[in-house]
C-alpha positions in Angstrom: -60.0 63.1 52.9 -59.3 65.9 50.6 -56.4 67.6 50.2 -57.5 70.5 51.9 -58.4 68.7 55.0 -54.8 66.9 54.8 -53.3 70.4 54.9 -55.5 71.6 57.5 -54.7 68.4 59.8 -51.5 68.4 59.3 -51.7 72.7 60.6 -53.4 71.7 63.1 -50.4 69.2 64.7 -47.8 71.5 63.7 -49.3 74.1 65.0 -49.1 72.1 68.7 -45.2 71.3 68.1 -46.1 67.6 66.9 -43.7 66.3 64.6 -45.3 64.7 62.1 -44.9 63.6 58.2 -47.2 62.4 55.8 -46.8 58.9 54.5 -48.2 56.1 52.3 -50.3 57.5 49.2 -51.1 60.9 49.9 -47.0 61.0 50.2 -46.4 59.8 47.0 -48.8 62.5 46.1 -46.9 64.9 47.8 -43.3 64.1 46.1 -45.2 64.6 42.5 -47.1 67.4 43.4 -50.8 66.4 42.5 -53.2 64.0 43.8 -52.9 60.5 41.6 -55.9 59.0 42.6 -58.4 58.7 45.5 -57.5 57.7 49.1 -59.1 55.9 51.8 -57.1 57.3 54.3 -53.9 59.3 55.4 -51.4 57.7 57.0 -48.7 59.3 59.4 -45.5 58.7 60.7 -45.5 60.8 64.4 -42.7 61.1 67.2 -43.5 58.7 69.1 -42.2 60.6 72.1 -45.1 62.9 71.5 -48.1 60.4 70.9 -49.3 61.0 73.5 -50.0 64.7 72.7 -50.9 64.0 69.4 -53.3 61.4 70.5 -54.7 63.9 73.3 -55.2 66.8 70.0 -56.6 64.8 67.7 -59.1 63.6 70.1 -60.2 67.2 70.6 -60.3 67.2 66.8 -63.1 64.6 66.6 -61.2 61.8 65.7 -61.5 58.6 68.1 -59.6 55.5 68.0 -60.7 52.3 66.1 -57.9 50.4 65.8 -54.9 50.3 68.7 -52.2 47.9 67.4 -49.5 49.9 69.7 -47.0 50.5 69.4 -46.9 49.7 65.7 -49.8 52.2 64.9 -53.0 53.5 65.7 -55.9 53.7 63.6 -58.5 57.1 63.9 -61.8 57.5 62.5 -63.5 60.8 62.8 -67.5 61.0 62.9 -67.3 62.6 59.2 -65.8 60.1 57.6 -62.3 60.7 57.6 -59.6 58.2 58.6 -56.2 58.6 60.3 -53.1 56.2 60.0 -51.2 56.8 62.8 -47.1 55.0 62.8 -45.0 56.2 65.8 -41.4 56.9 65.1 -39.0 55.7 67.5 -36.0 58.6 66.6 -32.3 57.7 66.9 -29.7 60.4 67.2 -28.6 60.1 63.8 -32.1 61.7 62.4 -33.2 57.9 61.7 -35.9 56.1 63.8 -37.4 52.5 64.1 -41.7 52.0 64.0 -42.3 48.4 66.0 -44.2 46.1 64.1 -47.1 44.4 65.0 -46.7 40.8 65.4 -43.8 41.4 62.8 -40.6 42.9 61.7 -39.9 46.3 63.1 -39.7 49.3 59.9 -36.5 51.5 60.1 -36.3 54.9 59.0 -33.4 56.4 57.1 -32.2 59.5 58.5 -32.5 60.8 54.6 -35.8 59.2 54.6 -37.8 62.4 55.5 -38.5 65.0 53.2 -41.1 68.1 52.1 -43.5 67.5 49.4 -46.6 69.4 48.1 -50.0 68.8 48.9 -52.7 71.3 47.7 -50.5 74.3 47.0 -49.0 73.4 50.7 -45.6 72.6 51.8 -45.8 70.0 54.0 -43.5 67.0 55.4 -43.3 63.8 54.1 -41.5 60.4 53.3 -39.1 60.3 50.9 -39.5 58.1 47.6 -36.8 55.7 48.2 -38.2 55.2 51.8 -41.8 55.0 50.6 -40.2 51.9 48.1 -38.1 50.5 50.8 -42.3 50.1 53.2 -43.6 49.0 49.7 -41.3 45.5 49.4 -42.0 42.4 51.4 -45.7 41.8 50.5 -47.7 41.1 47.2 -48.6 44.3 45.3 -52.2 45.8 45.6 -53.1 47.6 42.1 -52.9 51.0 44.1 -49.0 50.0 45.7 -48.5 49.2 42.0 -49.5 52.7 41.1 -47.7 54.6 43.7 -44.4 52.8 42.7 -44.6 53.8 39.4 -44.4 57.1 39.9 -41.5 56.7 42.8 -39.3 54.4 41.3 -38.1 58.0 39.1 -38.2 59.8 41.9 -35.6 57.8 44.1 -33.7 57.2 40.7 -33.6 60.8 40.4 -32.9 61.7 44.1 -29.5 60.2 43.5 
C-alpha cells in the first residue's frame, strides 16, 4: 500500500465518523514524516464500538475478510493486493482503551498514547512512539521491529 492509498483509506473512514488511527510501521512512518521502508500492510487501531460500521465500509471498499481473530483483530485483503490490519480499541473514559488479545495478554492503550503524524503530505492520526515501543516489547525482534525502534526510541525520549 502506498502512501497515497493509506491517506485515501484512512479519508475514506473519517469521512463515515469512524475513529480510527494508524499503527505499526506505517505509524512509525508517520511520527518521522517519511516512509522508512516498504510495508506489507497497514495496520489500524478502530473503536471498537464502531467495527461494526467500519467493517460494513470497508467491505463496500473492496476489502474482504481473511483473518477473523475477534475480538483481538481482523485481518482485510482487498482484490488489488492491499492488506488491512484491523485492532479494535475498547475506550475507557479516561481517553485510554484495552485491545483483547488473542489467546494472550490483552494490549492497553495510554490515554497519551494517540497522536497525529504525517503520511504523504497528510495529517493523519496515529500511535504515539512510546506506545508503539510499549506493542514492540515482549517478543524477539524481527529486523523490520528493529528498524522501527530505532527511529522511536528519540522520539518518546524526546516527547518527554
Amino acid at each position: 500500500m502506498t502512501g497515497d492509498e493509506v491517506v485515501r483509506l484512512l479519508a475514506t473512514l473519517a469521512d463515515d465518523g469512524i475513529r480510527v488511527w494508524v499503527a505499526g510501521g506505517w505509524a512509525v512512518d508517520a511520527l518521522v514524516g517519511r516512509t522508512t521502508r516498504p510495508h506489507g500492510d497497514l495496520d489500524v487501531a478502530v473503536d471498537a464500538a464502531q467495527l461494526p460500521q467500519s467493517l460494513d465500509l470497508l467491505r463496500r471498499a473492496g476489502f474482504a475478510v481473511t483473518v477473523d481473530w475477534s475480538p483481538a483483530r481482523l485481518e482485510l485483503r482487498h482484490a488489488d493486493g492491499r492488506c488491512l490490519d484491523v485492532h479494535p480499541v475498547e475506550f475507557a473514559a479516561d481517553g485510554g482503551g484495552v485491545q483483547r488479545g488473542h489467546e494472550g495478554p490483552d494490549f492497553d492503550y495510554a490515554p497519551d498514547g494517540f497522536t497525529s503524524g504525517t503520511i504523504a503530505g497528510a495529517s493523519v492520526p496515529c500511535l504515539s512512539a512510546r506506545q508503539q515501543l510499549a506493542f514492540r516489547r515482549g517478543y524477539p525482534p524481527r529486523p523490520v521491529d528493529e528498524h522501527d525502534v530505532a527511529l522511536l526510541r528519540p522520539l518518546a525520549a524526546s516527547a518527554g
